[in-house]
C-alpha positions as CSV (number, residue, x, y, z in Angstrom):
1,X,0.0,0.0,0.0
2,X,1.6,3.2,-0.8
3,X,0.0,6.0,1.1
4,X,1.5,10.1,0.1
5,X,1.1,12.6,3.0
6,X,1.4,16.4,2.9
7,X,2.2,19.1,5.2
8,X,-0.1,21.5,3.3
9,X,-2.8,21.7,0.2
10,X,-1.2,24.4,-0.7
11,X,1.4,23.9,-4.1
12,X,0.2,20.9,-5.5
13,X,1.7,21.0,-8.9
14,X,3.5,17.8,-9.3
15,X,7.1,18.2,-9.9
16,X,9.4,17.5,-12.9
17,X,8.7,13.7,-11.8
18,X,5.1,14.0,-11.7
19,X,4.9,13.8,-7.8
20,X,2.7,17.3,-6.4
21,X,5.8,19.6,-4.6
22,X,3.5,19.5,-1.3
23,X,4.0,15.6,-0.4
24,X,7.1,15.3,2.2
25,X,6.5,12.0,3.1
26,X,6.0,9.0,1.2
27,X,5.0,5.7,3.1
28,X,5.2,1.9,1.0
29,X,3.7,-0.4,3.5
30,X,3.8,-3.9,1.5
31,X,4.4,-2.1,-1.7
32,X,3.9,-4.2,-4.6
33,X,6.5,-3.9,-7.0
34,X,4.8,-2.1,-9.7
35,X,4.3,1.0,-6.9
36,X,7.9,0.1,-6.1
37,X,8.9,0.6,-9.9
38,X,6.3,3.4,-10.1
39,X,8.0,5.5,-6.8
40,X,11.9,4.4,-8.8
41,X,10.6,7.0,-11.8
42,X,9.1,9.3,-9.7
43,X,12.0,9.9,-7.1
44,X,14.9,9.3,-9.5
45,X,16.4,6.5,-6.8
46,X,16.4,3.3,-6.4
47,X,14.8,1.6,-3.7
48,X,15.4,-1.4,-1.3
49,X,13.6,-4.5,-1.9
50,X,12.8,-6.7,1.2
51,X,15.5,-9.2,0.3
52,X,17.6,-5.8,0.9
53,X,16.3,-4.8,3.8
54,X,16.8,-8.1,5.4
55,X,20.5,-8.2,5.1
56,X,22.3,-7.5,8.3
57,X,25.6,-5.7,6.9
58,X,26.2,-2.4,7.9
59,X,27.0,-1.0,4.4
60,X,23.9,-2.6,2.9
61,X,21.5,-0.7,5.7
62,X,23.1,2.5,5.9
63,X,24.7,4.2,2.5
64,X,24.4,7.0,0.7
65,X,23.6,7.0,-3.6
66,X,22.3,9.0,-6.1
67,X,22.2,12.1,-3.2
68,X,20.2,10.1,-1.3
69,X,20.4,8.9,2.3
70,X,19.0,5.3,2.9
71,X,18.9,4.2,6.0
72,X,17.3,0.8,7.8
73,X,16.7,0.0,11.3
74,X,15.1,-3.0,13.2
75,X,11.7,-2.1,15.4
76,X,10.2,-3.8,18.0
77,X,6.3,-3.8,17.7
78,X,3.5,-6.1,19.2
79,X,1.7,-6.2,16.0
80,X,-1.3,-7.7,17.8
81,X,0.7,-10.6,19.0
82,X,1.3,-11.3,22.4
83,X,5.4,-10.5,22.0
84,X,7.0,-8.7,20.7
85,X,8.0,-9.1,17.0
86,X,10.9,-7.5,15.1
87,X,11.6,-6.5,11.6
88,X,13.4,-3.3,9.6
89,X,12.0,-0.1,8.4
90,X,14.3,1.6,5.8
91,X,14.1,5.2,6.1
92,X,15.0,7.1,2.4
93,X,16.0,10.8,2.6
94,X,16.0,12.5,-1.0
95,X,15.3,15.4,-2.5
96,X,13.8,17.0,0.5
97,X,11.1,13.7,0.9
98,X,11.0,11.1,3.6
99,X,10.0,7.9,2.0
100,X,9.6,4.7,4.7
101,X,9.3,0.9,3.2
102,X,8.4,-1.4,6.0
103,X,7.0,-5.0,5.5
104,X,5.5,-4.5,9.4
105,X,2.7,-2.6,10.9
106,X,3.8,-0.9,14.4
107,X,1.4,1.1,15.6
108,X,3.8,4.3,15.4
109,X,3.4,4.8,12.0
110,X,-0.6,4.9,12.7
111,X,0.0,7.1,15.8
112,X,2.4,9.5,13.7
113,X,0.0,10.0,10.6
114,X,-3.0,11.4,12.8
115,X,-0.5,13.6,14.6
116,X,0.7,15.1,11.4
117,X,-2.9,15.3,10.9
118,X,-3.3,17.6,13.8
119,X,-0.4,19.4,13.6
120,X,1.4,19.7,9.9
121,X,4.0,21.4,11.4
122,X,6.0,17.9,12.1
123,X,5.9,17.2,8.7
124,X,7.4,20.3,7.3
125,X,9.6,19.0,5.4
126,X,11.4,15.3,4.9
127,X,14.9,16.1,7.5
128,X,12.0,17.0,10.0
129,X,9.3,14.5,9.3
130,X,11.9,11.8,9.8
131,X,13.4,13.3,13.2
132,X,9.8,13.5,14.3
133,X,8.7,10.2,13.2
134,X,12.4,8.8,15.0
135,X,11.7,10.8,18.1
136,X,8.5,8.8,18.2
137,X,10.1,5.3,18.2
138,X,12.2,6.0,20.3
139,X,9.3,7.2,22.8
140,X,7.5,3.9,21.8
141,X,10.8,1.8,22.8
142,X,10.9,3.5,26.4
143,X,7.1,2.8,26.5
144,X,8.2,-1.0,25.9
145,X,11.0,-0.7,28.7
146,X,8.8,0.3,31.1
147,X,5.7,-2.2,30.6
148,X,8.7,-4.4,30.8
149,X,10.3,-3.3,33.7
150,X,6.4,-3.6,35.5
151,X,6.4,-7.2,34.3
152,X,9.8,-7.6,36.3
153,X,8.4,-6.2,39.3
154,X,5.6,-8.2,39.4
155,X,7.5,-11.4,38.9
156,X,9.4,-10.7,41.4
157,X,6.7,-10.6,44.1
158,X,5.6,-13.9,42.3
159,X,9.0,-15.6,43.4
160,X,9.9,-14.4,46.5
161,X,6.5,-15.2,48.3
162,X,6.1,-17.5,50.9
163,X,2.9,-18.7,49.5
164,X,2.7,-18.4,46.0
165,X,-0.5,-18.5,43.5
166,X,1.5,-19.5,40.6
167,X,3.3,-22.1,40.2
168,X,7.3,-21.6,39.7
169,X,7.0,-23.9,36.2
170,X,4.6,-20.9,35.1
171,X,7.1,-18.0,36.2
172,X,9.9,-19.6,34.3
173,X,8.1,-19.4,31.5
174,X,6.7,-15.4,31.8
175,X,10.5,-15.1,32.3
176,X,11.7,-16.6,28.9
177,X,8.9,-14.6,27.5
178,X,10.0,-11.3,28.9
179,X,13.9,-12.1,27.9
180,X,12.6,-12.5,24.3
181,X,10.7,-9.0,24.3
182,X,13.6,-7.5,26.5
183,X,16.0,-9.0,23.4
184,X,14.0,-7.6,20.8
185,X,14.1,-3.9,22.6
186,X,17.7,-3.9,22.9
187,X,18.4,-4.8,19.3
188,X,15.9,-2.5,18.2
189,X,17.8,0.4,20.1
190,X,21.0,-0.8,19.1
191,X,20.1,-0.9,15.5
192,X,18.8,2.8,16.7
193,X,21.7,4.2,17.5
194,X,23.6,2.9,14.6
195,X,21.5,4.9,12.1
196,X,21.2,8.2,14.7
197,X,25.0,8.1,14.2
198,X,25.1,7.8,10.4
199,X,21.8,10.6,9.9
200,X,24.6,12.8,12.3
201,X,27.1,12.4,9.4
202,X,25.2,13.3,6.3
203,X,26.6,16.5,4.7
204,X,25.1,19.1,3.6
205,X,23.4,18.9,0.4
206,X,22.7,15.2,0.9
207,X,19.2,14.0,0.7
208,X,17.9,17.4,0.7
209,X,20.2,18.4,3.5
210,X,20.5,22.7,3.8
211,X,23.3,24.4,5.4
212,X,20.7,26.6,7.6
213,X,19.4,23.3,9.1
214,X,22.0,20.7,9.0
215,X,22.9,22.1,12.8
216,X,19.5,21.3,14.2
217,X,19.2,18.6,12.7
218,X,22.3,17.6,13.9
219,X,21.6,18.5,17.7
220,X,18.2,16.5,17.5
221,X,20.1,13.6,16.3
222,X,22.7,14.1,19.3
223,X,19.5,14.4,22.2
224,X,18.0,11.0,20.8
225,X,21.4,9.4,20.6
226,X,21.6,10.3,24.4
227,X,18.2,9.0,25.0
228,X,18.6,5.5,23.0
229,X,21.9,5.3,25.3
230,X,20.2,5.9,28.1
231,X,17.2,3.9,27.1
232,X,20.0,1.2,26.0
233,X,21.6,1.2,29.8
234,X,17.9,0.6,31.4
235,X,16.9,-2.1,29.2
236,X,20.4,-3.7,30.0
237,X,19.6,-3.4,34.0
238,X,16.1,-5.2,32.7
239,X,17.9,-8.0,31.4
240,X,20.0,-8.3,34.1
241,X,17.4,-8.8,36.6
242,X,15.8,-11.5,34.3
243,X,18.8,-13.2,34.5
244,X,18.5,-12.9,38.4
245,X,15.3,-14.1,38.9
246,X,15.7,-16.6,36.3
247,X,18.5,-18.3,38.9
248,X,16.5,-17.2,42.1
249,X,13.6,-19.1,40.8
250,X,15.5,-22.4,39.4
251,X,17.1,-22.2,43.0
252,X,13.9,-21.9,44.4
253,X,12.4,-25.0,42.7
254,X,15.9,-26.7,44.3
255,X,15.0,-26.2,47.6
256,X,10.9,-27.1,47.2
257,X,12.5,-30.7,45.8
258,X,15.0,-30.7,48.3
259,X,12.8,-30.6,51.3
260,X,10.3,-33.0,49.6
261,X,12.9,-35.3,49.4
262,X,14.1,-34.4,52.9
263,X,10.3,-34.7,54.4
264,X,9.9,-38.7,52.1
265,X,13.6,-39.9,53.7
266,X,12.6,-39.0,57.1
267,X,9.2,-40.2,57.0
268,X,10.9,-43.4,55.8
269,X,13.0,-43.5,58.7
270,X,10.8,-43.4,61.3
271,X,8.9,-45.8,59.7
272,X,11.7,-48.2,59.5
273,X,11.6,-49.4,63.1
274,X,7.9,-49.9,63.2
275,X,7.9,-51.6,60.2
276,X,10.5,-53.8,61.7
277,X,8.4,-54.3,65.0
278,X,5.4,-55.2,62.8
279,X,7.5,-57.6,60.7
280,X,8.4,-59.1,63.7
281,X,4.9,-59.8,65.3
282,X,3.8,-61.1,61.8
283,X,5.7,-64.2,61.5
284,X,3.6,-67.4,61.6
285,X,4.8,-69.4,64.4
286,X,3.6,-71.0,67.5
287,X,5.2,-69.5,70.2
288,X,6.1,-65.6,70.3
289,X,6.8,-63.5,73.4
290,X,3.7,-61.8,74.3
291,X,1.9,-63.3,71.5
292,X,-0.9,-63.9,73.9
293,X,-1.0,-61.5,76.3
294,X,-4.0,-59.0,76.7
295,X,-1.4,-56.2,77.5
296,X,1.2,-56.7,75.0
297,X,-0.5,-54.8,72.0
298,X,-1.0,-51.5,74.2
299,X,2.7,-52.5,75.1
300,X,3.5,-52.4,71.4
301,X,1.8,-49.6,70.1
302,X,3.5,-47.5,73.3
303,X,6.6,-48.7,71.8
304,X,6.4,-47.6,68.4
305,X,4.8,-44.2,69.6
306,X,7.9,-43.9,71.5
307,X,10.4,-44.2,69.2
308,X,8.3,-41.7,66.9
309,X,8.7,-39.1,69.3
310,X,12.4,-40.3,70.2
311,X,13.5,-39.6,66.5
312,X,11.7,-36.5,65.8
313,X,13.6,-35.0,68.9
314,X,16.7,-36.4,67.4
315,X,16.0,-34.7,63.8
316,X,14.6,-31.9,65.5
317,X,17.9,-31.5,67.2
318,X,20.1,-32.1,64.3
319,X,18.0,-29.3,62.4
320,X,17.3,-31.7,59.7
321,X,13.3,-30.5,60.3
């Protein structure tokens, strides 16, 4: 779908290419590749295919050609799903235009068209429609770290509870859930900060790059790069308590089996001498000690109830319960 937007309806007559001089911002959501072929002619560039966009060398997601500045990052996004999925957004800066190819549907690009609806000022030209549109991913990523960072907090009342209402199996598994999402943050800010430091390079002149506001520009790019790194160092601490309560709950599960184990070996001891005394009084022969007397089952059962309470004394003083 290729959808144009405009900061204006004022100077619509199209260009030497055929495209109206008012549209800034060009966005190919699951182009086909006739409106890929179609936006080629009209923009005088050639653009990424999704094969492209999927390779994961540097040179091959960030380069300049033709005057143009193409640049392609991985994003986080729910997408409707549960987790969170991943894929690039190439970012195309040319002849004062934004264009954007994606092949996923985050919610910011939604989120950013109805604000450029309301206020056509962030989309005055393609420089500032695509600092605007990055400063909103990058607000959209520290929305992410901070649902996570709630999920971590509640997970962490769920394991260190005395009495817990889920099961340990069940927070093992919300944790490798949140590790994925928490992964897929971190390379999205990471793949952030690569293209923040290549859109701070771009001379003058470059992908419709003025003198008057290649300093702005340049100082935007600086205040998100110190964002993603701080975004970066928080999402890092997230991890790291995953990791923690990933160990404090397997070490957790330890101890329930160890004292299950603990509880059947001592119940099994006690029992040992009773079943001994009862193995004794069950033979089949004539003559047995007792065997006869009124007062020697009372004597018996005393006996055994004895050395029940003799052992737990002993356990109980050798700390084993």
């Amino acid at each position: 779908m290729l959808t144009l937007h405009t900061c204006s309806l004022h100077d619509t007559t199209p260009d030497a290419r055929g495209l109206p001089a008012n549209v800034v911002w060009i966005d190919l959501h699951n182009p086909t590749r006739d409106e890929e072929l179609r936006m080629e002619g009209q923009l005088g560039v050639l653009l990424p295919t999704r094969e492209d966009m999927a390779e994961i060398e540097l040179s091959s997601r960030l380069y300049v050609e033709d005057g143009a500045a193409f640049m392609t990052a991985q994003f986080a996004y729910h997408g409707g799903h549960k987790q969170l999925q991943s894929g690039p957004v190439t970012f195309v800066l040319t002849g004062g235009r934004l264009v954007t190819i994606r092949y996923i549907e985050p919610a910011t690009f939604k989120a950013f068209g109805d604000k450029i609806g309301k206020q056509p000022a962030h989309c005055q030209d393609g420089p500032t429609t695509f600092l605007n549109l990055l400063d909103l991913f990058i607000q959209r990523a520290a929305d992410l770290i901070e649902t996570s960072g709630a999920t971590m907090d509640s997970l962490s009342q769920s394991v260190f509870v005395k009495r817990r209402k889920t099961g340990l199996e069940n927070v093992l598994i919300q944790l490798g859930a949140a590790q994925n999402d928490n992964a897929r943050i971190r390379d999205s800010l990471a793949s952030l900060k690569r293209l923040i430091v290549f859109a701070s390079d771009l001379e003058p002149g470059t992908a419709g790059l003025n003198v008057g506001h290649i300093k702005v520009f340049r100082e935007r790019l600086a205040t998100m790069a110190q964002d993603v790194a701080s975004l970066a160092e928080h999402a890092a601490s997230i991890a790291g308590n995953i990791a923690f309560l990933l160990e404090a709950a397997l070490g957790l599960i330890n101890i329930e089996q160890s004292t299950i184990i603990k509880l059947i070996s001592i119940t099994s001891v006690i029992f040992l001498p009773l079943t001994l005394i009862a193995s004794i009084y069950g033979m089949n022969f004539d003559y047995m000690p007792y065997l006869h007397s009124p007062e020697a089952f009372w004597g018996v059962c005393g006996l055994m109830g004895g050395i029940i309470i003799i052992l737990l004394i002993w356990f109980k003083i050798r700390r084993w319960i």
